[in-house]
N, CA, C and O atoms as a GROMACS GRO file, in nm:
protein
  340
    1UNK      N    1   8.891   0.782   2.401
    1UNK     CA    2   8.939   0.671   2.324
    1UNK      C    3   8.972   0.720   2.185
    1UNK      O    4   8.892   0.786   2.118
    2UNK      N    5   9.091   0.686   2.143
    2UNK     CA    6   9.133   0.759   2.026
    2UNK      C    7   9.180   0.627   1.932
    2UNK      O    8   9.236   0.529   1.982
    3UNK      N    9   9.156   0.636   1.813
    3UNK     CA   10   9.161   0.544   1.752
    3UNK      C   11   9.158   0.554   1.544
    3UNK      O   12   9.070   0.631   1.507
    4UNK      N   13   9.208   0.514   1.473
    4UNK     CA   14   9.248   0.566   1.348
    4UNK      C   15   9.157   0.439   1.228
    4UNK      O   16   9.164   0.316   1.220
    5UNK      N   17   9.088   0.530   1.162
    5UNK     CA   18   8.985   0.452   1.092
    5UNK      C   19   9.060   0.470   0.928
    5UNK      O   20   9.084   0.581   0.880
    6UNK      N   21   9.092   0.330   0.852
    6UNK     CA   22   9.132   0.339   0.700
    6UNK      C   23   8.953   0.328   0.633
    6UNK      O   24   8.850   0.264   0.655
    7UNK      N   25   9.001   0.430   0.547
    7UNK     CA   26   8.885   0.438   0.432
    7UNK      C   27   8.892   0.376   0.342
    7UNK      O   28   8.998   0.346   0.289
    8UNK      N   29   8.766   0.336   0.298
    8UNK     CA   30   8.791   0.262   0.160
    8UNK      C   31   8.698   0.325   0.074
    8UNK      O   32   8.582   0.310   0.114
    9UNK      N   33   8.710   0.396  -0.041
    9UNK     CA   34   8.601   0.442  -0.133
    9UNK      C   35   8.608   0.559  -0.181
    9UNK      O   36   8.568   0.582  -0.295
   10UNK      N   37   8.660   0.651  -0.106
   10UNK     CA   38   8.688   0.788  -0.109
   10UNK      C   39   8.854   0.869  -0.109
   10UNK      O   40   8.960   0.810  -0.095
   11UNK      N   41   8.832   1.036  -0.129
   11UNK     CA   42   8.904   1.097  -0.119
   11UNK      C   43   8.993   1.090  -0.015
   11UNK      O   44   9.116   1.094  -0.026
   12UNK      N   45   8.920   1.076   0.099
   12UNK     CA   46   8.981   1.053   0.236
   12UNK      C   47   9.078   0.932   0.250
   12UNK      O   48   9.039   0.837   0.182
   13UNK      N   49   9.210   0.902   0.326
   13UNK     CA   50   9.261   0.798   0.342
   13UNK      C   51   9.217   0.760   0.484
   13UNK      O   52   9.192   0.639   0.483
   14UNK      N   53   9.204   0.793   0.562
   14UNK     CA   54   9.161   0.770   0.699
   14UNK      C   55   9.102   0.900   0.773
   14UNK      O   56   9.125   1.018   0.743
   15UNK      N   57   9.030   0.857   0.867
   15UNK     CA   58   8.994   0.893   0.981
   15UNK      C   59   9.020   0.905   1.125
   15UNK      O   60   8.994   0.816   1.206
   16UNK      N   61   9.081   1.039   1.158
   16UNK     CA   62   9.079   1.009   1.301
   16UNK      C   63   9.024   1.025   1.435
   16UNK      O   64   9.055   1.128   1.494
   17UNK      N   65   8.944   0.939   1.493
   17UNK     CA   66   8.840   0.940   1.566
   17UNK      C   67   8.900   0.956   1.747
   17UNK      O   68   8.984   0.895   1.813
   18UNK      N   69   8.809   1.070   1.775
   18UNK     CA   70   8.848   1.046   1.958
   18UNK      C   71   8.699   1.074   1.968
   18UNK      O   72   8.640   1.170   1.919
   19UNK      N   73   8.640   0.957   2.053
   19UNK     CA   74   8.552   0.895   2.187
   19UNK      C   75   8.534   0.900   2.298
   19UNK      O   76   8.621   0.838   2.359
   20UNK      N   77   8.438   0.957   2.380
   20UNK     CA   78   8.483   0.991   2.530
   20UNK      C   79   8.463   0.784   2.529
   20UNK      O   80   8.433   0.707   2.438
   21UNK      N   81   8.497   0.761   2.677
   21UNK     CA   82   8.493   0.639   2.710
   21UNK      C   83   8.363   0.560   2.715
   21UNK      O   84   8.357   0.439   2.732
   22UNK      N   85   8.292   0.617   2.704
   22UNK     CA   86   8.164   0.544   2.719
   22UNK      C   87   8.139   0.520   2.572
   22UNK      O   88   8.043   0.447   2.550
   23UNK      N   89   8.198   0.563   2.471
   23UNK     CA   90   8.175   0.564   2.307
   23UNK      C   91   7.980   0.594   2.307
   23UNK      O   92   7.884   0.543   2.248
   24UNK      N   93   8.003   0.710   2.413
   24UNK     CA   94   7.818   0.827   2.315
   24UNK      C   95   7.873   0.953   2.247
   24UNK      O   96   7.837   1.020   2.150
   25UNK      N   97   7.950   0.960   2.314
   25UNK     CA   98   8.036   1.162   2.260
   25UNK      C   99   8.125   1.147   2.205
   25UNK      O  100   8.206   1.064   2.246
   26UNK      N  101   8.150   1.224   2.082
   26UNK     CA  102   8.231   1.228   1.994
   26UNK      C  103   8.336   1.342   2.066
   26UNK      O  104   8.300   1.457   2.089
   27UNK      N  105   8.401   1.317   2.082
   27UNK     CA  106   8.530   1.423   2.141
   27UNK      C  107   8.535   1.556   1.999
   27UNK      O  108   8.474   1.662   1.984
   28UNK      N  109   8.679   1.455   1.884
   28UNK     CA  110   8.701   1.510   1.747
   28UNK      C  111   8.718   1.421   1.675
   28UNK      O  112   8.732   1.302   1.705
   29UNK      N  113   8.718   1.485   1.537
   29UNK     CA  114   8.716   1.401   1.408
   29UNK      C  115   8.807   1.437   1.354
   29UNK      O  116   8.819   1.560   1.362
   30UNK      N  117   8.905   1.375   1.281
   30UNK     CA  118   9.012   1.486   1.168
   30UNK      C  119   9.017   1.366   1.038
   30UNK      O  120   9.017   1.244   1.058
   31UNK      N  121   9.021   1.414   0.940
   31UNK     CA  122   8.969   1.339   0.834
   31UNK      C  123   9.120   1.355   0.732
   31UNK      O  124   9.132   1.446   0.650
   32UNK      N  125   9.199   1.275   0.751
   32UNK     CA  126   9.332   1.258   0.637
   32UNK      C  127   9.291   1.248   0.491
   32UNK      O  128   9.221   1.163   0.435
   33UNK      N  129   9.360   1.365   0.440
   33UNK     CA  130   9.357   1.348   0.231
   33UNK      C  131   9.199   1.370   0.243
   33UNK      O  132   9.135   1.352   0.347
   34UNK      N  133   9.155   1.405   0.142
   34UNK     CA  134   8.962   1.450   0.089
   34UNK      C  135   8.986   1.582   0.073
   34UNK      O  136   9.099   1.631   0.073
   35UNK      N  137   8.875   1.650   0.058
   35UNK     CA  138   8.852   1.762   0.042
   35UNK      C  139   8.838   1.880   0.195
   35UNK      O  140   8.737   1.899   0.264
   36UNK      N  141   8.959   1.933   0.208
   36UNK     CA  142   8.961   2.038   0.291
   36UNK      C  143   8.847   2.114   0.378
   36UNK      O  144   8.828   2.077   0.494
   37UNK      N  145   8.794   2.189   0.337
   37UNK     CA  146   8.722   2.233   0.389
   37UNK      C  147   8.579   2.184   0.380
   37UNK      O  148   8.501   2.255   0.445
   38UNK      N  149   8.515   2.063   0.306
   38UNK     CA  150   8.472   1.984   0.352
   38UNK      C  151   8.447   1.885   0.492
   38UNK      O  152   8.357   1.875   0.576
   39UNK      N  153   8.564   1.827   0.472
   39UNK     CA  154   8.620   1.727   0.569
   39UNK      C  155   8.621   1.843   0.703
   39UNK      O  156   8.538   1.805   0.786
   40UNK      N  157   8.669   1.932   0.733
   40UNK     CA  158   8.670   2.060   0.834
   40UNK      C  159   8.570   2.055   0.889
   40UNK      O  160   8.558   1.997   0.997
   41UNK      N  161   8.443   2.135   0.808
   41UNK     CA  162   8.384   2.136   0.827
   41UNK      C  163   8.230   2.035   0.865
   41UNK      O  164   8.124   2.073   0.915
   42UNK      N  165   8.265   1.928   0.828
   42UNK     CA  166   8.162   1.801   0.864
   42UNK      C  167   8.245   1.777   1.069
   42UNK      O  168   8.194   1.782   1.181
   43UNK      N  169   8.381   1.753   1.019
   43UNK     CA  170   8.444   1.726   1.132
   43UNK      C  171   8.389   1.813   1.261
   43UNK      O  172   8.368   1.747   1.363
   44UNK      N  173   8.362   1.974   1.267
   44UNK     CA  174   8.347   2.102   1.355
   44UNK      C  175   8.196   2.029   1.388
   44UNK      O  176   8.169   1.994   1.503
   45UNK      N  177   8.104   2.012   1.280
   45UNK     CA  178   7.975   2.000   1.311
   45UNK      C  179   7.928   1.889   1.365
   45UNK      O  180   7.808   1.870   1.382
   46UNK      N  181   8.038   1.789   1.403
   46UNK     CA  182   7.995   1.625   1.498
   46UNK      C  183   8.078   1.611   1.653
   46UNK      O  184   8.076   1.535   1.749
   47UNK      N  185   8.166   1.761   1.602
   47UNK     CA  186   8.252   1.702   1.777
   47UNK      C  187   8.106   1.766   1.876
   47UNK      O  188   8.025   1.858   1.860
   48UNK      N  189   8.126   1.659   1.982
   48UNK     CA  190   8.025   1.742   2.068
   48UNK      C  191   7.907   1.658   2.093
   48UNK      O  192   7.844   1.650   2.198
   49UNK      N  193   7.881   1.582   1.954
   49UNK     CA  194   7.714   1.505   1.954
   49UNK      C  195   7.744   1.384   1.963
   49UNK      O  196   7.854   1.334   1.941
   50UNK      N  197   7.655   1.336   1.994
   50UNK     CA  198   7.613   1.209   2.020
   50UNK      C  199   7.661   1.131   1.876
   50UNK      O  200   7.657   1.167   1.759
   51UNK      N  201   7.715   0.991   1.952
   51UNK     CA  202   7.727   0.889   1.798
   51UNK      C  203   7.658   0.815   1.748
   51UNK      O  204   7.675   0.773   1.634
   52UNK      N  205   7.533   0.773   1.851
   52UNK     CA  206   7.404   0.722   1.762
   52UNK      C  207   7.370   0.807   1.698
   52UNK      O  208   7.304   0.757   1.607
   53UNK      N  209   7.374   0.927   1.684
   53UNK     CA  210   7.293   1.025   1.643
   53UNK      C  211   7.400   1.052   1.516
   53UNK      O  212   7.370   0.999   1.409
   54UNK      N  213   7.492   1.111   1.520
   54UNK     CA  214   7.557   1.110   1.411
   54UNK      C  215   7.585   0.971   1.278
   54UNK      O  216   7.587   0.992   1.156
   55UNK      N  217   7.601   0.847   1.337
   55UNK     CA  218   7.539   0.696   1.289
   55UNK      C  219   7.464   0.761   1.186
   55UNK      O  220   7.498   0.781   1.069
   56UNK      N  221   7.358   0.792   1.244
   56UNK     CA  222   7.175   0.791   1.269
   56UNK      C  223   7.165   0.853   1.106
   56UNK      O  224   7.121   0.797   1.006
   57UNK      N  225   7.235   1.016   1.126
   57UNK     CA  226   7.236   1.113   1.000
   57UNK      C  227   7.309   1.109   0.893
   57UNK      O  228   7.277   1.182   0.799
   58UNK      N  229   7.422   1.023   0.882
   58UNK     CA  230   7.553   0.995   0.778
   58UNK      C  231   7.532   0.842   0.720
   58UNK      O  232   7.562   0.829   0.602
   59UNK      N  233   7.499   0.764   0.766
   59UNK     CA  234   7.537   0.659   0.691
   59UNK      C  235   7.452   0.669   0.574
   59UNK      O  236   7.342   0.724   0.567
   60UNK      N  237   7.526   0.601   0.469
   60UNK     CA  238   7.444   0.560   0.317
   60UNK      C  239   7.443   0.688   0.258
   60UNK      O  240   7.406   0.703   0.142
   61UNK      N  241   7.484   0.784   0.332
   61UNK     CA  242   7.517   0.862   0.225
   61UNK      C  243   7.663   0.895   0.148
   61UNK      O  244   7.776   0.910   0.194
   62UNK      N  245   7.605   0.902  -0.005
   62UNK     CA  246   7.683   0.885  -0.139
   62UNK      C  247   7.758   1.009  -0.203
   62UNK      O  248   7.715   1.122  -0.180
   63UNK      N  249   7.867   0.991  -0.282
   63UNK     CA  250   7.955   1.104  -0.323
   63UNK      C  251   7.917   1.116  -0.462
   63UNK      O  252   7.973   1.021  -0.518
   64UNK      N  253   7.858   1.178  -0.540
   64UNK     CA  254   7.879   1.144  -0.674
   64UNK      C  255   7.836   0.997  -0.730
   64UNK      O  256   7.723   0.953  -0.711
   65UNK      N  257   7.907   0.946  -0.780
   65UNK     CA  258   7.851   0.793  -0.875
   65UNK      C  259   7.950   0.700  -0.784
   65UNK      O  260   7.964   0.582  -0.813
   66UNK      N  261   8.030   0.768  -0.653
   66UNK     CA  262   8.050   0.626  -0.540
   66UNK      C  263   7.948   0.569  -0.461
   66UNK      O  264   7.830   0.602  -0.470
   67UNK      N  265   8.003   0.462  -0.365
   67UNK     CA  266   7.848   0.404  -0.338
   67UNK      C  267   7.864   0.453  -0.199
   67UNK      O  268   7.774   0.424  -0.120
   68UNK      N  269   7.962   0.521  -0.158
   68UNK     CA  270   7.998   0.572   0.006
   68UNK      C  271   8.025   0.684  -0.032
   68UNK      O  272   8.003   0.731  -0.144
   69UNK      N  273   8.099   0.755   0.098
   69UNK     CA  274   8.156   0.899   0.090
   69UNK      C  275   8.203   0.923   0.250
   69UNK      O  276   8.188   0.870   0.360
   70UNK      N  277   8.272   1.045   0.186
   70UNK     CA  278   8.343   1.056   0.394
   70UNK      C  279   8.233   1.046   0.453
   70UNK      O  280   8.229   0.942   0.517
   71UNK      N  281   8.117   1.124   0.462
   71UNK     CA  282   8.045   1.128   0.603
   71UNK      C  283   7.979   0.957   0.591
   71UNK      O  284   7.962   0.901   0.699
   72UNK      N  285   7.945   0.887   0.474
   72UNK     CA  286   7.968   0.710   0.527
   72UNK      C  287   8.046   0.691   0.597
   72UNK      O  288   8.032   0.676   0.718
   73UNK      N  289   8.153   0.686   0.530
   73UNK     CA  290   8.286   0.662   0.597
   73UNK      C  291   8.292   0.667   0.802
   73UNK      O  292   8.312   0.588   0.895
   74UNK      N  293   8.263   0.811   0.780
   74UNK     CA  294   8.292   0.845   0.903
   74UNK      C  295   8.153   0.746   1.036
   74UNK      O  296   8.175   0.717   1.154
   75UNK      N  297   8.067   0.728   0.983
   75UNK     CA  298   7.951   0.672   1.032
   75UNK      C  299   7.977   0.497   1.055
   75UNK      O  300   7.938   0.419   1.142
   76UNK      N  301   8.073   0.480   0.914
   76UNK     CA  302   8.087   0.322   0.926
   76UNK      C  303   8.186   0.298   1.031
   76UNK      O  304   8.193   0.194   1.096
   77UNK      N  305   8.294   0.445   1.049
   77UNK     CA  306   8.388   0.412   1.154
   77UNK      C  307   8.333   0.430   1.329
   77UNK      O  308   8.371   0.347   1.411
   78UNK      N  309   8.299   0.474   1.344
   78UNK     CA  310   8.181   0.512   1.460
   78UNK      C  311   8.116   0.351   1.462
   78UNK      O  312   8.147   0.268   1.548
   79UNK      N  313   8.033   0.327   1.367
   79UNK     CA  314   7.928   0.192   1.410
   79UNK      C  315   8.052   0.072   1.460
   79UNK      O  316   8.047  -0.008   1.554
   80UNK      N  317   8.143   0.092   1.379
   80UNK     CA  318   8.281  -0.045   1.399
   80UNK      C  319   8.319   0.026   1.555
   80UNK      O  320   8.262  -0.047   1.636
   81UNK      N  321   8.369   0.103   1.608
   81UNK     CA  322   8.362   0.180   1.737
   81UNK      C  323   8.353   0.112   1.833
   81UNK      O  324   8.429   0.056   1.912
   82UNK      N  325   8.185   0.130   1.806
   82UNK     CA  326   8.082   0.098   1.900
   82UNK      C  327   8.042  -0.005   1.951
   82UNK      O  328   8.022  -0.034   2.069
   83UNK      N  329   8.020  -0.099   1.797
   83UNK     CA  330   8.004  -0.258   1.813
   83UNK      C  331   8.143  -0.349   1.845
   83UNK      O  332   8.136  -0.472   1.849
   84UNK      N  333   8.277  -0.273   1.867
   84UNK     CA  334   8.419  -0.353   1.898
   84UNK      C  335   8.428  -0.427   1.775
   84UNK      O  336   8.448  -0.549   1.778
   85UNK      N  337   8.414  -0.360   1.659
   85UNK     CA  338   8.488  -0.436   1.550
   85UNK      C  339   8.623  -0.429   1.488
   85UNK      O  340   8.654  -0.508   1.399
   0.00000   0.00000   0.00000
Protein backbone atom coordinates (compact mmCIF):
# COMPACT_ATOMS: atom_id res chain seq x y z
CA UNK A 1 0.00 0.00 0.00
CA UNK A 2 1.63 3.10 -1.11
CA UNK A 3 0.48 6.26 -0.15
CA UNK A 4 1.94 10.11 0.17
CA UNK A 5 1.94 11.84 3.61
CA UNK A 6 2.03 16.17 3.61
CA UNK A 7 4.07 17.46 6.52
CA UNK A 8 3.40 20.07 8.53
CA UNK A 9 6.22 21.55 10.83
CA UNK A 10 9.32 20.67 9.27
CA UNK A 11 12.06 20.63 6.68
CA UNK A 12 10.41 17.82 5.01
CA UNK A 13 7.40 18.53 2.57
CA UNK A 14 6.07 15.07 2.51
CA UNK A 15 6.45 11.63 3.01
CA UNK A 16 6.41 8.72 1.04
CA UNK A 17 5.11 5.72 2.63
CA UNK A 18 4.81 1.93 1.20
CA UNK A 19 2.91 -0.71 3.59
CA UNK A 20 2.75 -4.29 3.04
CA UNK A 21 -1.15 -4.88 3.10
CA UNK A 22 -1.78 -5.82 6.34
CA UNK A 23 -0.25 -2.14 7.41
CA UNK A 24 2.52 -4.16 10.22
CA UNK A 25 5.66 -3.87 7.69
CA UNK A 26 6.97 -1.00 6.52
CA UNK A 27 8.04 -1.85 2.91
CA UNK A 28 10.00 2.02 2.29
CA UNK A 29 10.07 5.43 3.36
CA UNK A 30 11.39 8.34 1.13
CA UNK A 31 11.14 11.61 2.81
CA UNK A 32 10.70 14.84 0.14
CA UNK A 33 12.86 18.32 0.93
CA UNK A 34 14.64 17.97 4.84
CA UNK A 35 17.83 17.14 5.41
CA UNK A 36 19.50 14.50 3.13
CA UNK A 37 21.24 12.25 4.70
CA UNK A 38 19.25 12.43 7.63
CA UNK A 39 15.98 11.72 6.10
CA UNK A 40 18.20 8.58 4.21
CA UNK A 41 19.19 7.45 6.76
CA UNK A 42 16.13 7.30 9.38
CA UNK A 43 14.28 6.06 6.10
CA UNK A 44 17.17 2.68 5.62
CA UNK A 45 16.70 2.09 9.43
CA UNK A 46 12.55 1.54 9.42
CA UNK A 47 12.12 -0.31 6.04
CA UNK A 48 11.75 -3.81 7.24
CA UNK A 49 10.18 -3.17 10.93
CA UNK A 50 7.26 -3.28 12.26
CA UNK A 51 4.88 0.00 12.47
CA UNK A 52 3.72 -0.30 15.92
CA UNK A 53 7.07 -0.47 16.72
CA UNK A 54 8.39 2.28 14.76
CA UNK A 55 4.91 4.47 16.09
CA UNK A 56 6.20 3.15 19.38
CA UNK A 57 10.05 4.87 18.97
CA UNK A 58 9.39 8.27 16.89
CA UNK A 59 6.53 9.93 17.95
CA UNK A 60 6.91 13.26 20.11
CA UNK A 61 9.98 13.49 19.11
CA UNK A 62 11.24 17.25 18.58
CA UNK A 63 13.65 19.21 16.15
CA UNK A 64 15.25 21.99 17.82
CA UNK A 65 12.64 24.69 19.35
CA UNK A 66 9.79 22.82 16.82
CA UNK A 67 7.22 20.94 18.55
CA UNK A 68 7.54 17.89 15.81
CA UNK A 69 10.19 16.76 13.45
CA UNK A 70 10.50 14.22 10.50
CA UNK A 71 10.77 11.14 12.54
CA UNK A 72 7.15 12.73 14.30
CA UNK A 73 6.18 13.31 11.20
CA UNK A 74 6.89 10.08 9.89
CA UNK A 75 5.15 8.24 13.04
CA UNK A 76 2.09 10.64 12.76
CA UNK A 77 1.91 9.36 9.09
CA UNK A 78 2.03 5.63 9.94
CA UNK A 79 -0.58 6.12 13.07
CA UNK A 80 -3.10 8.08 10.26
CA UNK A 81 -2.17 4.69 8.07
CA UNK A 82 -3.22 2.51 10.37
CA UNK A 83 -6.20 4.02 12.05
CA UNK A 84 -7.75 4.93 8.10
CA UNK A 85 -7.46 8.52 8.63
Amino acid sequence: MKTVFRTKGTCSQAIELDVDEDKKTIRSVHFIGGCPGNSYGLAQMVAGQSVDDVIQRLEGITCGMKSTSCPDQLALALRQLVNGD
